[in-house]
N, C-alpha and C positions, 0 to 999 in steps of 0.2 A: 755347537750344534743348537739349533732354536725348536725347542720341543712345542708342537703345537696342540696336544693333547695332556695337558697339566692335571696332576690331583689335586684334589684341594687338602689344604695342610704341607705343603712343601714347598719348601723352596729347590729352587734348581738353579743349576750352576751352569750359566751360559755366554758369560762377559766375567772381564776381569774385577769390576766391581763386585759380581755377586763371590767369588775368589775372595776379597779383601772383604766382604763384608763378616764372610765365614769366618777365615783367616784373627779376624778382632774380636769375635764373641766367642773365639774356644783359646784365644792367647794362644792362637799359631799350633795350638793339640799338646801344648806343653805341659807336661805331667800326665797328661791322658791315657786310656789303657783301654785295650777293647776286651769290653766285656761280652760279647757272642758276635761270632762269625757264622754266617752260613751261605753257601754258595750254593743255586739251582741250575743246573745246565740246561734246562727250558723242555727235558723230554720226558716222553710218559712213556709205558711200555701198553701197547692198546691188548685188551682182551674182558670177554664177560666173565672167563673163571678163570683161578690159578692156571689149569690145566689147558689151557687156552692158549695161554700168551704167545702174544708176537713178538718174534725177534726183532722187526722194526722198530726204530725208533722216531717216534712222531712229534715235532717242532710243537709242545702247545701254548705259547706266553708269545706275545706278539713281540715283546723286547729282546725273543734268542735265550739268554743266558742273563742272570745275574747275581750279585754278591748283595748283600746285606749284613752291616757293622750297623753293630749297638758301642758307643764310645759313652764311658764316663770320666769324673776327674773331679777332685776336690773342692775343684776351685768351680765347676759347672753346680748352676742350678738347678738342674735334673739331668740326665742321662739322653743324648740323642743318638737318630738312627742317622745313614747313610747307606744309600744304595745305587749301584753302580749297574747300567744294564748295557748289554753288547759288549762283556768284558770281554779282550782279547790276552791281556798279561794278568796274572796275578803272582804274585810272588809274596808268600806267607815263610817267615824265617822266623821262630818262638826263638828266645836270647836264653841263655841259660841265666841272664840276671835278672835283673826286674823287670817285669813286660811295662816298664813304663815307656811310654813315649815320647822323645826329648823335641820335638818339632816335626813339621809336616809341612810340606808345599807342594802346592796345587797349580799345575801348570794346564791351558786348554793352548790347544795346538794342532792347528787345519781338522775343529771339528771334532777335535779324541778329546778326554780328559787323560792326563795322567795327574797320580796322586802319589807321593812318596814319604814314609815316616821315617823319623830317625834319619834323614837326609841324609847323604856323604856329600861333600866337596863338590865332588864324580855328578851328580845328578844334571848339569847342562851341559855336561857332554855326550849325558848317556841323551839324554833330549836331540841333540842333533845327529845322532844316528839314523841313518835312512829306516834301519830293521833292529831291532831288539833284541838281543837271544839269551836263552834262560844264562849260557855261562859269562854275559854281561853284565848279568846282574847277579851272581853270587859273591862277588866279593865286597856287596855291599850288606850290612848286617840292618836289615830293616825289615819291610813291608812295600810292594810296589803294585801299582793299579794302571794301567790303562782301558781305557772304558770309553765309549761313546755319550753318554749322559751320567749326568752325578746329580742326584738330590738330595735335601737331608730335611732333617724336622727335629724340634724337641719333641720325647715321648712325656708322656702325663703322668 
């Protein structure tokens, strides 16, 4: 997907070079571990007092939904973000071992990001599935992202 409304400070992930460029300054997310996740599903609940509120829920972030990871790693020079907007998958699995991270590959495809840590074997086949479903992916012991756009940035 070609974002045409860019922030400054980011890079985005829109060809497979910018994949491979990511892919070689974090050594593939090897050793990496995320240190804050938070996901916004893009709604606000509208009212002027508590006593107010609407039960509607009102679309307010033009991107829908998104996820935001702060990744660090030993071997990184400072700690960066990544953020993922129009997620439709997320799939968050904590290991009961080390939340270390052993690898990550970043596939774009007709336009989606997917993103997968701790990879299994499984992961291009689960790619050529027409549809996704969560019991797909549990028997995978990672972290999974599908998303419409991916940027990321070093934080300061």
């Amino acid at each position: 997907m070609v974002i045409t409304d860019k922030l400054d400070g980011w890079n985005y992930i829109e060809t497979q070079v910018d994949i491979d460029e990511l892919q070689k300054i974090t050594g593939g997310f090897h050793d990496a571990f995320i240190q804050t996740c938070e996901y916004d599903c893009g709604c606000c609940i509208e009212s002027k007092t508590r006593e107010e509120k609407k039960i509607s829920c009102k679309i307010h972030h033009d991107y829908g939904n998104k996820l935001q990871m702060v990744f660090d790693n030993i071997w990184f020079e400072k700690p960066f973000e990544m953020v993922f907007e129009h997620v439709s998958i997320l799939l968050l699995q904590p290991s009961d071992n080390l939340p270390t991270i052993y690898g990550a590959q970043i596939v774009l495809k007709e336009d989606v990001s997917f993103i997968i840590f701790n990879h299994s074997v499984h992961f291009n086949e689960l790619l050529e599935k027409s549809e996704i479903k969560l019991k797909d992916l549990n028997e995978y012991d990672n972290i999974f992202v599908k998303a419409k756009t991916l940027r990321w940035r070093w934080l300061t």
